[in-house]
Phi, psi and omega in degrees: 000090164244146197206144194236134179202156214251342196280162135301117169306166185230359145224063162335126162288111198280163216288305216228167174263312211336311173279351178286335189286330175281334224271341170303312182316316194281350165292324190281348184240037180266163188267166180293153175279146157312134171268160170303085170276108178310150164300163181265129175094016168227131194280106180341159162287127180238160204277215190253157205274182192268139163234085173305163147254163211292130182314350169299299193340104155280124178288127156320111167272111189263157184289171186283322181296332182290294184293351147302305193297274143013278161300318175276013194260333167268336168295314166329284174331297193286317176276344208250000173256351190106004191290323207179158192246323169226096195285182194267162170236033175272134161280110174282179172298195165286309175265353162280353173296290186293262174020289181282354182271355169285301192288337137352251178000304153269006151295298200279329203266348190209348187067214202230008166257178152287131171308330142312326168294336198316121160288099170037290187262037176244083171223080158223152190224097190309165166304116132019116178216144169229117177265018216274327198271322170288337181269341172277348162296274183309324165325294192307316166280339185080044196252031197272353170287312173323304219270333179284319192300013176240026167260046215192148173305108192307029193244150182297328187306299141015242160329322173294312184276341151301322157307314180284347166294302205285332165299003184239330166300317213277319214285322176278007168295347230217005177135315175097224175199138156297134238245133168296142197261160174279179174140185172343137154323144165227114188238184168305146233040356140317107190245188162111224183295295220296332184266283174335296184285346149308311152339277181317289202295342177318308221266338173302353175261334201213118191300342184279010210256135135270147199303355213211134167116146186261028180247119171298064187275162179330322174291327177297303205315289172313344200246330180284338158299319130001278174284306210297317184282342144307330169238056151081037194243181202273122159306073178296336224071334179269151201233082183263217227230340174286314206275332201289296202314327189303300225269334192272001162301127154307149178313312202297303200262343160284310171310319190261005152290322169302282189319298184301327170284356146295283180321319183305340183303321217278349193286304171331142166310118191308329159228131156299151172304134194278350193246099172188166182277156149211141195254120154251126215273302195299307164299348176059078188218127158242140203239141152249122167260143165238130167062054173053042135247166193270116181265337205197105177250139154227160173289148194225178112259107176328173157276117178301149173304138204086349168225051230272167173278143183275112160307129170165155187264110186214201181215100189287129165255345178210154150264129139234127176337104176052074147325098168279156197244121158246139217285132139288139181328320150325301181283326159306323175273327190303318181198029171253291212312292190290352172305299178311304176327289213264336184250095168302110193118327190292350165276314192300005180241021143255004177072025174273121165290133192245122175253117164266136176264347187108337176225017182105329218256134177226141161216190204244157171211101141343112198283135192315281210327323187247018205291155180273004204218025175036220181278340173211138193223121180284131356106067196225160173270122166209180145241030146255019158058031179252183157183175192252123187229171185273172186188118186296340169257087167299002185262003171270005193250019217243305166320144153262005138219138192281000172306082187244322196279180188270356180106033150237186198211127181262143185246166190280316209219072185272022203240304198281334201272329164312312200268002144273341168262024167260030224256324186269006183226112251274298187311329193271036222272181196280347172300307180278326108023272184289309177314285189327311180313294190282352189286314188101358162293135178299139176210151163221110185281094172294158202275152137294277167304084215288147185259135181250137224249114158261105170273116185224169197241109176243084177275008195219105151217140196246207191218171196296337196283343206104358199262134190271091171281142195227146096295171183277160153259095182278009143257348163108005212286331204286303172292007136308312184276003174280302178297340163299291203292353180265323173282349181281328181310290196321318174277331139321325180284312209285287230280010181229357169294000000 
């Protein structure tokens, strides 16, 4: 795959701790945050869990300066990765200190569940982490500010919702925003109350807003497009009952999407592929890097709830060409068979093959020509039988929202995406590419070089500034993982008593 493109990535892998190593020094003379009362029907920030080490273990002895620095550096710390919203401000002993600061470690550096918390269709998995041999290398050097700035996922996507976490702390420190009242669309030239508060509530999100006046002028127009392409809504400009609904979430339930989408950070593989597809499942999006820059974005549709698309990591190794669809059996009982049942004739008037499996069992297979999986189907190792296909119903990507699918993911412009990632494999050039396609033979082009393909669930991402993009969480994963990470602290806790 070779490709040249002019953007800055925007989830970079950063180079260094150094700058986290500064942005810390400036976290200790920062004042503690404010805690937090969650919205109803979200489980509190709970802090990170206790993960002993086995009681043989010998412990790091820190100087009376080590443990002062130390202590006060995970309270900072703890508040400033998402752990708690008011850590305790008790000086423990030496090893329950080094303790919390083991776990500390693994929390931020791997995150706060357990391999029994996992859902089925969470399937990433952090690395293995022991922090106990660096952090005793930082004792031994005095190095321990260095050593906390290097636990956090090394990526800028990252670092950005830690900004946007304490920016977002600070607007409910202050108060939140008050939920916008309903009535009439409000578009341009609209004036009165309802439009000052539309304003007001605009500019805590968007610094270009100004806070004050009640006239919907060309400028308002532009700060409501805006927000609308943030939280993933059709850019009108007009602040209809979609846009109100956006804007009117508590502050409170934006803190645990950030938080939750951090942790989902921490889950990641310590470098990502600088070459690879990634899909965000929630946003219905697919982005291609070639050397951790972004070259090529299109619109995908996702799996509707109940059908949900799988978090997980693999690697397309083949495309094929004028795809035949062997249906799955779920779908098949869900909804061909009685279609046939009540319409006689609709598979064979839909290209569909009735397969004896062989064992008394019949399935279907979609023939390329009429096929649901169009011209081209990507190709990875998983175990959900999922993968990124072409689609003859191009009017889903004309929505914005894209939850649709059976739980593989239709891309708008798989034509473009084959032929960069055959671009490096010699028999495939795009020319042949397209020939095959219109000739209609099922072929399977293998990569000389297999892409490694991320499927990732992001309802939270920010931009270096801090400026916040939301999705809804339409499988529900974000208040799932509140509640694991929340029953796991509890048993952890329950378990050291």
């Amino acid at each position: 795959m070779t490709m040249t493109h002019r953007t800055p990535p925007p989830f970079h892998r950063r180079g260094s701790h150094a700058t986290r190593y500064v942005a810390l020094a400036a976290l200790l003379a920062a004042s503690p945050a404010i805690a937090q009362n969650a919205p109803p029907g979200i489980a509190p920030p709970m802090p990170s869990p206790i993960i002993q080490a086995a009681p043989s273990t010998p412990l790091p002895q820190l100087s009376p300066a080590q443990a002062s620095a130390l202590a006060l550096m995970l309270r900072k710390d703890i508040v400033a990765q998402g752990l708690a919203d008011d850590p305790s401000s008790d000086q423990p002993d030496n090893d329950r200190l080094v303790r919390a600061a083991l776990d500390h470690a693994h929390a931020v550096h791997a995150g706060r569940l357990a391999e029994t918390d996992f859902d089925r269709d969470w399937a990433m998995r952090p690395a293995a982490y022991d922090p106990l041999p660096a952090f005793k290398d930082a004792v031994e050097h005095d190095r321990l500010a260095a050593w906390i700035a290097s636990l956090p996922p090394p990526y800028a996507g990252y670092d950005a919702l830690v900004t946007a976490l304490a920016r977002y702390r600070t607007i409910a420190a202050a108060g939140g925003w008050e939920a916008l009242s309903a009535g009439p669309d409000l578009t341009i030239g609209n004036t009165g109350a309802r439009v000052a508060a539309l304003r007001q509530r605009l500019a805590l999100e968007d610094t270009q807003v100004a806070p004050t006046g009640d006239r919907f002028d060309a400028a308002l127009v532009d700060a409501v497009r805006r927000a609308q392409r943030r939280y993933g809504l059709n850019p009108t400009g007009i602040a209809a009952a979609q846009t109100l609904a956006a804007l009117n979430v508590p502050v409170d339930a934006r803190l645990r999407q950030i938080k939750a989408n951090m942790e989902r950070w921490r889950w990641l593989p310590a470098e990502l592929e600088k070459n690879r597809v990634q899909v965000n499942i929630a946003a219905a999006v697919l982005t291609l890097f070639d050397g951790d820059v972004p070259v090529m974005s299109m619109k995908a549709v996702t799996g509707r709830p109940g059908d949900e698309t799988p978090m997980l990591t693999s690697q397309i190794h083949s495309i094929v060409l004028n795809p035949p669809w062997n249906v799955p059996s779920t779908i098949a009982t869900r909804e061909l068979w009685p279609k046939e049942k009540a319409h006689p004739g609709y598979l064979a008037q839909h290209g569909f093959r009735v397969i004896d499996t062989g064992d008394g069992g019949k399935r279907l297979q979609q023939a390329s020509d009429h096929s649901a999986l169009g011209k081209y189907k990507f190709d990875f190792a998983n175990p959900f039988a999922v993968y990124l296909h072409d689609t003859p119903a191009q009017s889903g990507f004309a929505r914005f929202d894209r939850l649709a699918s059976h739980g593989c993911v239709r891309l708008e412009k798989p034509g473009d995406l084959a032929k960069r990632l055959l671009d490096g494999t010699p028999e495939w050039s795009a020319d042949a590419v397209d020939a095959t396609v219109e000739a209609g033979k099922t072929v399977r082009a293998k990569l000389a070089a297999p892409v490694a393909v991320y499927l990732l669930y992001w309802t939270a991402f920010a931009n270096a500034d801090g400026q916040v993009s939301f999705r809804t969480d339409p499988y529900g994963w974000d208040g799932t993982l509140a509640t694991k990470i929340a029953a796991r602290s509890a048993r952890q806790a329950l378990a050291v008593r």
